[in-house]
C-alpha positions in Angstrom: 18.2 -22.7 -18.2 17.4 -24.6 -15.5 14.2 -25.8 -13.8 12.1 -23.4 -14.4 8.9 -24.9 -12.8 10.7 -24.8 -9.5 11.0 -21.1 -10.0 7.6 -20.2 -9.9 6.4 -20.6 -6.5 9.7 -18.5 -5.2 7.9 -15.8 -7.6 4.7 -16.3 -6.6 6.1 -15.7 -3.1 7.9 -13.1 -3.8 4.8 -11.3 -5.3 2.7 -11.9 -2.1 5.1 -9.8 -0.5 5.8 -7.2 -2.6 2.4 -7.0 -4.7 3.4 -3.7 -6.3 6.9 -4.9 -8.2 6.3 -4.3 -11.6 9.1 -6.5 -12.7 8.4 -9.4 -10.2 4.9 -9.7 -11.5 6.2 -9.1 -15.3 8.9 -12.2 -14.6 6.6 -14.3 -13.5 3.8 -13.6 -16.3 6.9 -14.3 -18.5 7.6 -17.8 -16.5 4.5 -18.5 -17.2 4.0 -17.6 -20.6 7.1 -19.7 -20.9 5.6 -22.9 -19.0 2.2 -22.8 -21.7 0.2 -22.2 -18.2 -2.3 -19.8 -20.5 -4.7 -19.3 -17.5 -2.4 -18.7 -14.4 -0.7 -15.9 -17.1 -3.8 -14.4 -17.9 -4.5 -14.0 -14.4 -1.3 -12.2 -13.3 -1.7 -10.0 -16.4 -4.7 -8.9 -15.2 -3.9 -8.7 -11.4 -0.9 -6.5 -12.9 -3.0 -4.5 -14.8 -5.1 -3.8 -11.7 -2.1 -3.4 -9.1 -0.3 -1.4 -12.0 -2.6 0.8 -13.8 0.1 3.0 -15.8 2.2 -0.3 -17.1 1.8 -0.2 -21.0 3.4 -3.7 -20.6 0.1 -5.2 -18.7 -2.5 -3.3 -20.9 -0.6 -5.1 -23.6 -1.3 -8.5 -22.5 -5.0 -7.7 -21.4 -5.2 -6.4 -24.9 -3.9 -9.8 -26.2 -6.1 -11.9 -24.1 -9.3 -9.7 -24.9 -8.1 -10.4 -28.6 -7.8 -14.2 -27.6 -11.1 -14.7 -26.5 -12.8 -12.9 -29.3 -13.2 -9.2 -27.4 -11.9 -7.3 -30.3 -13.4 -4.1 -29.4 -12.0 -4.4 -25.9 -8.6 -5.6 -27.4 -8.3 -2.4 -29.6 -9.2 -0.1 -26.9 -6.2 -1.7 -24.7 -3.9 -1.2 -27.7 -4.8 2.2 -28.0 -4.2 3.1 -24.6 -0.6 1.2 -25.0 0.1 3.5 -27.9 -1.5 6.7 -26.6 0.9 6.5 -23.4 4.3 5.5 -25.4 3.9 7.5 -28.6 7.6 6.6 -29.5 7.2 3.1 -29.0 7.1 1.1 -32.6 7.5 -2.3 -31.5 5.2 -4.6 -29.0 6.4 -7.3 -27.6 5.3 -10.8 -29.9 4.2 -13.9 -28.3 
């Protein structure tokens, strides 16, 4: 696979100049996911959630990290917004 800490800061950088890429910020939520860095992940879900209103992708993951830190009500409420704007979709992404 390679060394995938050394690929984060050419994300990162590519994210500072392109702050709008969906899939650049969704790779390197993924990287980190992948590296166990829980609160640099949270924060780029978030951030993509904010720079990318209509992803159902990020308000999945702010509905798992409301769910993480005991928010259920927000949790649900991101869920539902996931599902009311991809009716067809029947499978979420697992961590």
């Amino acid at each position: 696979l390679g060394d995938l800490p050394a690929a984060r800061g050419p994300l990162e950088q590519a994210l500072v100049l392109a702050p709008g890429d969906e899939k650049i910020r969704q790779d390197l939520l993924n990287l980190l996911k992948t590296l166990k860095d829980v609160p640099a992940a949270e924060a780029v879900a978030l951030a993509g959630l904010a720079a990318c209103p209509d992803s159902t992708a990020f308000r999945y993951e702010a509905g798992l990290i409301a769910a993480r830190h005991g928010r259920t009500d927000e949790a649900i409420g991101h869920f539902r917004d996931v599902w009311a704007r991809a009716p067809g979709q029947t499978a979420a992404p697992c961590e």
